[in-house]
Structure formats: C-alpha cells, structure tokens
C-alpha positions in Angstrom: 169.3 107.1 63.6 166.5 107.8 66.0 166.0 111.8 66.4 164.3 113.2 69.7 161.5 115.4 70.0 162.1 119.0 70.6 159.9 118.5 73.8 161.6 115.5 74.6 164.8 117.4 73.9 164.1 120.4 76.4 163.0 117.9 78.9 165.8 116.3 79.5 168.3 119.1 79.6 165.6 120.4 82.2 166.2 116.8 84.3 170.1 117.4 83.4 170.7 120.4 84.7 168.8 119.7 87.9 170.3 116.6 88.7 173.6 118.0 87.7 173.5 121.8 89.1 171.7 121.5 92.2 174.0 118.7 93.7 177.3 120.0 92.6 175.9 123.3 93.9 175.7 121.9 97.3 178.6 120.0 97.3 180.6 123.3 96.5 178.6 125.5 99.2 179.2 122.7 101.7 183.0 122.2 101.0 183.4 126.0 100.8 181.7 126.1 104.2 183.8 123.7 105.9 186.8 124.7 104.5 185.6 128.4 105.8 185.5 126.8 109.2 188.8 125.0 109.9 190.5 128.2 108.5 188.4 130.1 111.3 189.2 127.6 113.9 193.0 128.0 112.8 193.1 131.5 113.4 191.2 131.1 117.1 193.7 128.3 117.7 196.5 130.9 116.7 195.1 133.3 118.9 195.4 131.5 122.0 198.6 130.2 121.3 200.0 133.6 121.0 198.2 134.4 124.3 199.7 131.1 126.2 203.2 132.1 124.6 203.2 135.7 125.8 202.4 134.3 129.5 205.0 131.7 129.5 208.4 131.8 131.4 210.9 129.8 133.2 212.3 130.7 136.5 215.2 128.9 138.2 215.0 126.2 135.1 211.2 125.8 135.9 208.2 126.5 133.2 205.9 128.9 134.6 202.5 130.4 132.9 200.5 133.1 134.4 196.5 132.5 133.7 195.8 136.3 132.9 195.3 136.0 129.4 194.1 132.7 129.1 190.7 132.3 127.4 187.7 130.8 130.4 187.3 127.3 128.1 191.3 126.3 129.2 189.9 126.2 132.6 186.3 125.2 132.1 186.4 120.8 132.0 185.3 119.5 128.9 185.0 122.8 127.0 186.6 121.1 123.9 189.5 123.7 124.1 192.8 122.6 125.9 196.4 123.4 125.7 199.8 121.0 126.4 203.4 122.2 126.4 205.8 119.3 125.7 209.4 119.3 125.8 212.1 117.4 123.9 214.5 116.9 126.6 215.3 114.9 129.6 214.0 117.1 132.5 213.7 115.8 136.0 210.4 116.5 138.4 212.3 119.2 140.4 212.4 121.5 137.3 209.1 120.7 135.6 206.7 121.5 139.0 205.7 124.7 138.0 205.2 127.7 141.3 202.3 129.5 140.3 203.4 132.4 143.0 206.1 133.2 141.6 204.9 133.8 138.0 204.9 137.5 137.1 205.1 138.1 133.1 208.0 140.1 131.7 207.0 139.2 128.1 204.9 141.0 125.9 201.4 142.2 127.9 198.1 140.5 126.3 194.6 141.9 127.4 193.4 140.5 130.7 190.5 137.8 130.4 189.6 138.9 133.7 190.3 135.5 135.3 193.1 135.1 137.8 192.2 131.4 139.2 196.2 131.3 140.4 196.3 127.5 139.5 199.4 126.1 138.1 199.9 122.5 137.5 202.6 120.4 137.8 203.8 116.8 137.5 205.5 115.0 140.0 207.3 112.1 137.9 211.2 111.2 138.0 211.4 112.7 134.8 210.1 112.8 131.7 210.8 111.2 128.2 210.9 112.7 124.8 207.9 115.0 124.1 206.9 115.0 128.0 204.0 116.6 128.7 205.2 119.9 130.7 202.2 121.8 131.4 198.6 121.5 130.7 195.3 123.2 130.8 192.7 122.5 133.7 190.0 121.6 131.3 192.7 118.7 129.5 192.4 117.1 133.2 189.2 114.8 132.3 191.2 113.9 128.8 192.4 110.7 127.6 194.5 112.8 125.1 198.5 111.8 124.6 200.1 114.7 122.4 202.0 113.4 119.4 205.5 113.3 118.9 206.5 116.0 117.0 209.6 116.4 114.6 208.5 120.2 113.8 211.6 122.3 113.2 211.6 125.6 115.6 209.5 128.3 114.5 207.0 125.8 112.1 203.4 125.4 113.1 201.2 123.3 112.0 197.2 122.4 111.9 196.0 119.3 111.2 193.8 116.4 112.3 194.8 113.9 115.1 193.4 110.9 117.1 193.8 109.9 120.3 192.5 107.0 122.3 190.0 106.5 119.2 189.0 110.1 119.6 189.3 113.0 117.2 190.8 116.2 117.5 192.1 118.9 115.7 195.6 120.3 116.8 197.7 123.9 116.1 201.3 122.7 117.0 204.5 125.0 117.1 207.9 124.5 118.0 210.2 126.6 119.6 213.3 127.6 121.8 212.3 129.1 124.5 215.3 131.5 125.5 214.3 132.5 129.3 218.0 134.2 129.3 219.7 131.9 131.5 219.3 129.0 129.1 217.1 128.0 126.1 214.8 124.9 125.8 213.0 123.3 123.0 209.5 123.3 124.0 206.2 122.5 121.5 203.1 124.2 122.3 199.7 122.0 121.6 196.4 123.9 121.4 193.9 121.1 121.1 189.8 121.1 119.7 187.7 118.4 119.7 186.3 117.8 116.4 182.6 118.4 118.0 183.8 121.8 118.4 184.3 121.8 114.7 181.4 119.6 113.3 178.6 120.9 115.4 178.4 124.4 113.8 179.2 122.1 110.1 176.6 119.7 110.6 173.7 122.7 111.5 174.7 124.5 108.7 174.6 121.4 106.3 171.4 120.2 107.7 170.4 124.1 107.2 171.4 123.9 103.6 169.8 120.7 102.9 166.5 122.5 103.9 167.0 125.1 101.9 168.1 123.1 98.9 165.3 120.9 99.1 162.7 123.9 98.9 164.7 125.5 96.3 164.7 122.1 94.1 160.9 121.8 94.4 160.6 125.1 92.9 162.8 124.6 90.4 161.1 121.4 89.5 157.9 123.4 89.7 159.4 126.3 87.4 160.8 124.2 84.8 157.1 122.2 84.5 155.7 125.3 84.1 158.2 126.5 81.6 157.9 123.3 79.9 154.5 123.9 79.0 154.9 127.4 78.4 157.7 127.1 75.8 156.3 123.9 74.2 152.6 124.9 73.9 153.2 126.9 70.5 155.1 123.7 69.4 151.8 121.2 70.1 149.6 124.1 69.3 151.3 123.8 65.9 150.9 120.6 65.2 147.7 120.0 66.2 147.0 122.5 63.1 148.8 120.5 61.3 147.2 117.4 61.6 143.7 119.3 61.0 145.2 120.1 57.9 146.3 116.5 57.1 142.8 115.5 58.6 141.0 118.3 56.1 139.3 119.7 59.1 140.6 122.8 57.6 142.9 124.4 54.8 144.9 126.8 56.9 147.1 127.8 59.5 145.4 130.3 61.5 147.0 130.2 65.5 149.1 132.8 66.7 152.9 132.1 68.0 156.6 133.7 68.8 158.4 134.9 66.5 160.3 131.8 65.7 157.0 130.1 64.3 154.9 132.8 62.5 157.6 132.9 59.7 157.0 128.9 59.6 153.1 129.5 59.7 153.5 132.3 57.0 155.4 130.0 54.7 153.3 126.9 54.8 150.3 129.1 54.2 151.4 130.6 51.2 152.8 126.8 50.2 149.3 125.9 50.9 147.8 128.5 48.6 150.0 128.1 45.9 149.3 124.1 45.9 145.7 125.1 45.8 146.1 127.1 42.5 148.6 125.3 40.8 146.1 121.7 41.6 143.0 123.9 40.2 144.7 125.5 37.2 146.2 121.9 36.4 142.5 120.6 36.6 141.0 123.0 34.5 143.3 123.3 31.8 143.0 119.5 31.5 139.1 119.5 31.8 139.4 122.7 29.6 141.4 120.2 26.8 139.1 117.2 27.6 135.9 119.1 27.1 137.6 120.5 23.9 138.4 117.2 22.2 135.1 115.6 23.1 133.1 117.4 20.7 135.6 116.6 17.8 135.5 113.3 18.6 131.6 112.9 18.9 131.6 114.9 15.3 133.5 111.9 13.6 131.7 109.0 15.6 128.2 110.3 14.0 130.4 110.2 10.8 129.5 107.0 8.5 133.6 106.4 8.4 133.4 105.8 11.6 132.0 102.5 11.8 135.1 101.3 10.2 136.8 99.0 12.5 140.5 100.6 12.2 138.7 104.1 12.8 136.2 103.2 15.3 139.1 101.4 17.3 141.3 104.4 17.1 138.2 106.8 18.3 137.4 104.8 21.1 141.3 104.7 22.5 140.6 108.7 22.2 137.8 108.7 24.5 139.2 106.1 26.4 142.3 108.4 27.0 139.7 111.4 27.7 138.1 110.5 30.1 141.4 109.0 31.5 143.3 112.7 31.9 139.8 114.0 33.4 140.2 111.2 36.0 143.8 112.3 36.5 142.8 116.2 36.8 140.2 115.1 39.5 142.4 113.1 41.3 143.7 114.3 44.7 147.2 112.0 45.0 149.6 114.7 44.6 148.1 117.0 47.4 150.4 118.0 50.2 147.7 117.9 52.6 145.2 114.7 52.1 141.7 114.2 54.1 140.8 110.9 56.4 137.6 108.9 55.8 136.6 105.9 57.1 137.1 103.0 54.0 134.5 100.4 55.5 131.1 102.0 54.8 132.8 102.6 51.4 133.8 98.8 50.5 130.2 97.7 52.0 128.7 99.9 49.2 130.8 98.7 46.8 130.4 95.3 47.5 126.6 95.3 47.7 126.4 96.7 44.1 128.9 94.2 42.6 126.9 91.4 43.9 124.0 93.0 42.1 125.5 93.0 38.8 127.0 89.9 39.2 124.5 87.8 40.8 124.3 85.3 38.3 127.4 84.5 39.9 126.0 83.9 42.9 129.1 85.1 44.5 130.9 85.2 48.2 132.5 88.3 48.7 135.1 88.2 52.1 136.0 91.8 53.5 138.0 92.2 56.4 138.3 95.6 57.5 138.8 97.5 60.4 135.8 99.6 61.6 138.6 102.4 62.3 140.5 102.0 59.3 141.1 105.6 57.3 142.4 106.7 54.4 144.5 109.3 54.0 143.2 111.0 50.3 140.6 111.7 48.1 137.0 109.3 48.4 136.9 109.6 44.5 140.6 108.1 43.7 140.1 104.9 46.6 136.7 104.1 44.6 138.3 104.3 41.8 141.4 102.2 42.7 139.1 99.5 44.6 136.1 99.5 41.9 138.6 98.8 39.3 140.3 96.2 41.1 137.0 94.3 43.0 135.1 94.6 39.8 138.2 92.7 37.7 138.2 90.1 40.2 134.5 89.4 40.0 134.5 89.1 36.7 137.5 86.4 36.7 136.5 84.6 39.5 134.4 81.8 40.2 132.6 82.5 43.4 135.2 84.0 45.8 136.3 87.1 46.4 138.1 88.1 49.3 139.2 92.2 50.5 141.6 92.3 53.6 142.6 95.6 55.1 145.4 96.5 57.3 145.8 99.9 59.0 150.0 101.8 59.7 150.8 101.4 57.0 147.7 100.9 54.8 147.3 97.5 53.2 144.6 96.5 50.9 144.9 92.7 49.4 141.9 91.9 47.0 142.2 88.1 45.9 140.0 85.9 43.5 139.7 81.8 42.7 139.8 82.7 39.3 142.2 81.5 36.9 144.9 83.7 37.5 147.5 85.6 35.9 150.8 83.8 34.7 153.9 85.7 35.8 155.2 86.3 32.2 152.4 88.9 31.6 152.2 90.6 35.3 155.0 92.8 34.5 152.8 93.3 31.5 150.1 94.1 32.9 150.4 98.2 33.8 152.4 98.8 30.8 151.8 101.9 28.7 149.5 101.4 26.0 147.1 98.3 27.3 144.2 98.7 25.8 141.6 100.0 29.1 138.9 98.4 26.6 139.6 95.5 26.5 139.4 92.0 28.7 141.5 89.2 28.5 141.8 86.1 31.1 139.8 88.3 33.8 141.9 91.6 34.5 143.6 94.3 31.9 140.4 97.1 32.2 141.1 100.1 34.2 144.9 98.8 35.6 146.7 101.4 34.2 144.4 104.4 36.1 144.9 102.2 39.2 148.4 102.0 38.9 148.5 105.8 38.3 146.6 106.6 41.2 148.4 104.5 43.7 151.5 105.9 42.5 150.9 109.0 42.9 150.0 108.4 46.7 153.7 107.8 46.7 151.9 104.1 47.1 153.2 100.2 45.8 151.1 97.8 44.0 152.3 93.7 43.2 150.2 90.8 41.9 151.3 87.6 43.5 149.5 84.3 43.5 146.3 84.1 45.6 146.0 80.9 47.8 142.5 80.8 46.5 144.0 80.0 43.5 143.2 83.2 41.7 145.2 86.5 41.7 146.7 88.4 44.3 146.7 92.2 44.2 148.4 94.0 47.2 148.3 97.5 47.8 150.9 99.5 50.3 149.7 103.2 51.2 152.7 104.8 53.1 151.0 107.1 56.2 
C-alpha cells in the first residue's frame, strides 16, 4: 500500500477544502440571496394587493377602484408592476364598465400616494368568460399578459412563477367574495412582476459576489502556499539533516523546530550517541581480546612445538580468527547512519594493483561502473568485500575478469573464465569453519569475512555461473 507524504498529505486537503468550501459557499450565499428576494418581493406584492383591495367596490353591480392608494408603477407603462382583477362568472359589458366618478371608498382608508389620475378602465365586450379580465392597471396596457385560470379557494393566495406569451412573470394571486352588500362576487386579484424586476437586483448581486469570491480565493490560494511552506519547512528542514547524517556530513541533529519535532530530534540524538558508544566499546573490547591473545599466540609460534604440523595448523586458524574479529570490530555494517563515497576511483586502485601482482597473467580486467555510483558504508568493509572477491577471481581465472556495477539498489557482479565452482560446493562455500587459509579450485580465502560483511549491510550475496565460463558472484546492497 502506497503511503503519502505528510506534505503531499496537507496539500491536498489544502486543494480539497478550496475546491470544496469556496463553491458550496457560494452556492449557499447565492441561494440564500435569491430566496431572500422572492420573499421580499412577496411581501411588496402583498402590500399592493391589500392597497388595491381596500380601494375596490361595486356600485349598481359594477367594479369600481379609486387610484388613491395605488403605488405610481400601476400607472407608469412598462414599470414591470401591474394588477388584473378576474371574475369567475358570466358578467355582461353593462356591469363590468367601471365609472370612475362615482368611486368614493367606504372601505378601510390606506395612505394616499398622492396620485389622483381619475382613470378607470373598462371593457366593452358582450360579456366575459370564466376568469374574465375585470379591471386592469394602466401600465398592463402595453402587456401581452393573459392571467391564468385559477381554481384558488376564497381567501387562499398564492405566489408563484408564471409564463405568458413565452414571457416570465411572477404572480401574488388571491381569491375572494367580494360582498359589496347588495350581492357578493367571486373575484381573483392578480398582482403581476416581471421576472426582470426580480433577476436584475439577483444577477448584480451574483455578479457582485463572484468578484468578491474570486479575490477572496486568490488569497486563500495565496495563504495556504504560504502556510504550506511555513508548516512543512521544519518537516524538509528535518530531513535534510537527516540525510547529512546518512551522507556523514555530520553526526548530529542540531536545527531548531516546534514542539512536535524537538522531542523526535532529542531522541534520535541520544539514539545516535548511544550507537556511538555501544559501536566503540564493542570495538575495543574486541581489539582489547585480540591484542591480548596475540602475544600468547606469538609465545608458542617461537616454541620448537610449534613446527609440528597438527600445532602449527591449529595456531595459524588462531591468528586467522584474530585478525578476523579485529576486522569485524572495525567494520562499520551495523551503523545506523552509514557515509557515501564514490566506489569508482576505489575499484581503479584496486584493479591497477592486482594487475601488478598478477601480471604474469597478463590479464584483462572489465569494470563497468558508474562515475556517480556511491556506497552507502564504511571505505574499509567495500575494499575488503571487493579485494577478497577480485583477488579470488584473478587467481582462478585465465585472463578475464569482469566488475559490473549497478546503482538503486546497489549491484556488484565480479565474474571470471576460470574453471568455476560446481553447484554441490557453493552452498559450501560460506560455511562456518572453511579454512580462510586455504585455496582450492580458485576461491575459499577470505569468503567467509565477505559474507559477514555483506550481511551485515542487511546485504545478499549468490554465485551463479558466469557466461565467461568462470564464476559468478552477485552482490545486492539494499539503499
């Protein structure tokens, strides 16, 4: 299972919560805005229908409104604001024409708009159908509007949407029976907007808030950047310490960071320092033990006895496993933290002296290394793994030898056109008590130190066929 950054982490919830917040925050504002606004435009449309109904009357069976309390816009042509009375009966012409001289309101007084234009229209037509326009407002003249049919019980109101000759409006409808006292009529009062009147002030505000949002989105892109960086410095401050550590460039944590990270930086120091002694305590106790035994075992080698061949083999395994353990004590494999070096100047100095020693053998040795090729441990323990190795397969081959390096992860391949090893004795070969003294067939001397030492870099070793016909050995480094 992949696992993401901490960066990468904060980064994305950044993106996340701006993609999500800042949208849904505008949808909200924008919806709450609009809905805002028809419930203002409700409550105007309320108010003038309360104003038309205090003005209205019918006298001698006609419908009469006064224009006292009317707002200007119900006179004023294409103010978006107009106003139709419809009626649910069969009325003829002679009792819809409506006298404006004779209208004088006994209903309930409204404040004065301070326009008395006198004009009344009326409708000369045989009669009218179902939901027959009655009375309308001077600034409905220039309409193509035809009110809807209605099948509101007296007393409900309603506001909705409607269209009208592929136009939109938005209507406050209430029915009623109008009781004038000498007889009652059903009557249905339209106030009609035009949506304009509705989306002009929406479409401002939303192109308002766009602006706004816009702005504010830059910033918060710009804040989160900057907070970004802020909160993840301490985290690539960190490990660029850490990789100077892995790197050897030094042998502490020394930055300062929140609160979060010092007791990280504390701990690794003091895991630091406490590898440090425990590595140099294990190195002198064993030097201490090897330095110890030597002069022991250079007493009996002066010793006359000692030219025995039972003895003399049995001293020599002694020193041979001597100077073994001081190889071990000295070797860096087990460190937590392991230096870098370049392994090509170190193979071309290798290489030069084994053709020295063996240039009776006139020999051809390959390399193929990268000039950036590192190696993440101690100089001692690689020349010590590849002088082992290259000096085996100089001594077993005939004239080839070939090195081959590969870098993440490291690879080291040395191969010979020697005679080989048979597969019988290769698991043989790093066992436990192999004589290091010894040569048989071309390799044995030194394997078990190798095998040691890439093991304890956590490392792989296998011996394969070559195709030059010799062995194979093939080393894996994990980084």
């Amino acid at each position: 299972m992949m696992t993401l950054s901490l960066k990468l982490r904060q980064g994305l919830v950044s993106i996340v919560l701006l993609l999500l917040l800042l949208p849904s925050s505008f949808v909200a504002i924008d919806q709450a805005f609009f809905t805002q606004l028809l419930t203002n435009a409700e409550q105007k449309l309320e108010v003038h229908m309360y104003a038309i109904l205090s003005d209205l009357k019918i006298t001698d069976g006609k419908i009469e409104l006064s224009n006292n309390t009317l707002s200007p816009d119900f006179f004023r042509p294409d103010s978006g604001l107009s106003a139709y009375i419809t009626s649910n009966e069969n009325i003829s012409a002679e009792d819809a024409f409506v006298d404006s001289t004779a209208i004088n309101s006994t209903s309930t007084n409204v404040s004065s708009s301070g326009i008395n234009s006198g004009a009344v229209d009326s409708f000369d037509a045989d009669s009218f159908e179902i939901d027959s326009i009655v009375w309308q407002s001077d600034s409905s003249l220039s309409q193509k509007f035809n009110p809807p049919d209605t099948t509101l019980v007296p007393g409900e109101h309603m506001f909705y949407p409607y269209v009208s000759a592929s136009k939109e409006y938005w209507l406050l409808s209430i029915a009623l029976l109008f009781d004038s006292g000498e007889q009652t009529r059903p009557l249905t009062i339209h106030i009609v907007q035009t949506d304009a009147m509705l989306t002009a002030p929406y479409i401002s505000f939303r192109n308002t808030l766009l602006s706004w949002f816009i702005w504010i989105g830059a910033a918060l892109v710009l804040f989160s950047v900057l907070a970004y960086y802020w909160t993840t410095k301490p985290l690539s401050k960190l490990d660029q310490e850490i990789r100077k550590l892995e790197g050897g460039e030094q042998d502490h944590l020394n930055g300062h960071y929140p609160a979060e990270l010092t007791t990280i930086k504390e701990d690794l120091n003091l895991l630091l320092a406490n590898q440090n002694r425990q590595k140099l305590r294990y190195r002198n106790h064993l030097s201490d033990l090897a330095h110890a035994l030597k002069t022991p075992v250079a007493v009996l080698n002066t010793s006359i006895l000692s030219q025995q061949p039972e003895l003399k083999e049995q001293l020599d395994r002694i020193s041979a496993m001597i100077d073994h353990q001081l190889k071990r004590a000295s070797s860096s494999g087990q460190d937590i933290w392991k230096k870098q070096f370049e392994i090509l100047p170190h193979i071309e100095k290798l290489c030069n002296a084994l053709q020295k020693i063996y240039r009776d053998k006139e020999l051809d040795i390959q390399i193929d290394c990268p000039e950036n090729a590192t190696f993440r441990g101690d100089e001692t323990d690689l020349m010590e793994i590849l002088g082992n190795l290259l000096d085996n397969a100089c001594k077993a081959c005939r004239h080839r030898v070939k090195l081959t390096v590969s870098q993440n992860p490291l690879n080291l391949i040395i191969e010979d056109d020697g005679p080989g090893i048979a597969k019988d004795d290769r698991k043989k070969l790093f066992a436990r008590g192999t004589r290091l003294d010894t040569y048989k067939d071309g390799h044995g001397v030194g394997l078990s130190i190798v095998a040691e030492l890439v093991s304890s870099y956590s490392g792989g070793m296998q011996v394969t066929e070559s195709p030059l016909g010799g062995a194979r050995f093939e080393l894996i480094f994990p980084e």
